[in-house]
N, C-alpha and C positions, 0 to 999 in steps of 0.2 A: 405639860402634855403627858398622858396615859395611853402607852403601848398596850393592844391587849393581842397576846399573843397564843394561838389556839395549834396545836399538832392536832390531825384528824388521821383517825386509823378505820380503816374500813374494816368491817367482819367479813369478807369478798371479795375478790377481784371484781374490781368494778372498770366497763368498758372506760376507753379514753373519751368516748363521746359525753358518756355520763358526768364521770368527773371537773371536765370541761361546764359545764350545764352547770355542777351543781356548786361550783368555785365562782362562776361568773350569777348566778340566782343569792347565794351568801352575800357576795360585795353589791351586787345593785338592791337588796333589800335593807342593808344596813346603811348605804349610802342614802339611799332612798328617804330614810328614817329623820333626816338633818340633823343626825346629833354626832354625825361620824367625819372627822375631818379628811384622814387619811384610808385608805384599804389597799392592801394588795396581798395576791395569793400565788402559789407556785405550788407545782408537784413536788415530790420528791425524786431525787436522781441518784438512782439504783446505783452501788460500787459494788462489785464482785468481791464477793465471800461477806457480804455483810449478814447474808442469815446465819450466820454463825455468830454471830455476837448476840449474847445474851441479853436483848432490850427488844421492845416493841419498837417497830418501824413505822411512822406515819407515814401515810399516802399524801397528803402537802399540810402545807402549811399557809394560813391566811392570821392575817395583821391588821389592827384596827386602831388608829388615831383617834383618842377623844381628849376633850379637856380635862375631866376631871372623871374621877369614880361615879359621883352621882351622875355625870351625862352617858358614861359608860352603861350602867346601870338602866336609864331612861332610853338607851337602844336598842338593847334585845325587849323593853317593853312595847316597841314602836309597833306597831299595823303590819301584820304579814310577816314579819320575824319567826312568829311561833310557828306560821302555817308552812313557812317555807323549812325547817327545821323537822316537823311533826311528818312532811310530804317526803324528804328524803329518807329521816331514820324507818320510814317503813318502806320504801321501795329499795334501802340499799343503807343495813344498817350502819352505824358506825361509832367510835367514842373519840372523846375529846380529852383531851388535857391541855389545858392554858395557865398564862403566866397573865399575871398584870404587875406592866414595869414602866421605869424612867425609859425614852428615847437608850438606845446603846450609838455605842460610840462617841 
């Protein structure tokens, strides 16, 4: 099994409503896709004085189960993937950085 693990950094403060909307629109369109075993996504949880640390802070973090790289791969090709993706970077831009790895722990 292949983790694929994405930090998403908003360019914005983006309402809690939003963010809500657009973590649950991610996981039901990759889920949706049948090539995604596992999903789960979380905000991130603010510690006092972290803007002081010299890194980009993600706004959450979502996680995706697949078999293998090529089924990885044949997910963000799925039906609505791109549109759901193309719909939020322009209502509420953002970047990603991801890892693809073994299960931790």
């Amino acid at each position: 099994m292949i983790q694929h693990t994405m930090l998403v950094s908003f360019e914005n403060p983006i309402p809690d409503a939003d963010l809500d909307r657009f973590l649950q629109d991610i996981e039901k369109v990759m889920l949706d896709s049948g090539h995604v075993r596992t999903a789960a996504a979380a905000r991130h949880i603010p510690v006092p004085g972290e803007e002081e640390i010299p890194a980009r802070i993600a706004t959450a973090v979502i996680q995706f189960g697949v078999a293998d790289l090529p089924t990885l791969g044949a997910a963000f090709q799925a039906p609505g993937v791109e549109e759901i993706i193309g719909r939020w970077q322009t209502q509420h831009p953002y970047q990603v950085a991801f890892v693809n790895h073994m299960p931790l722990g």
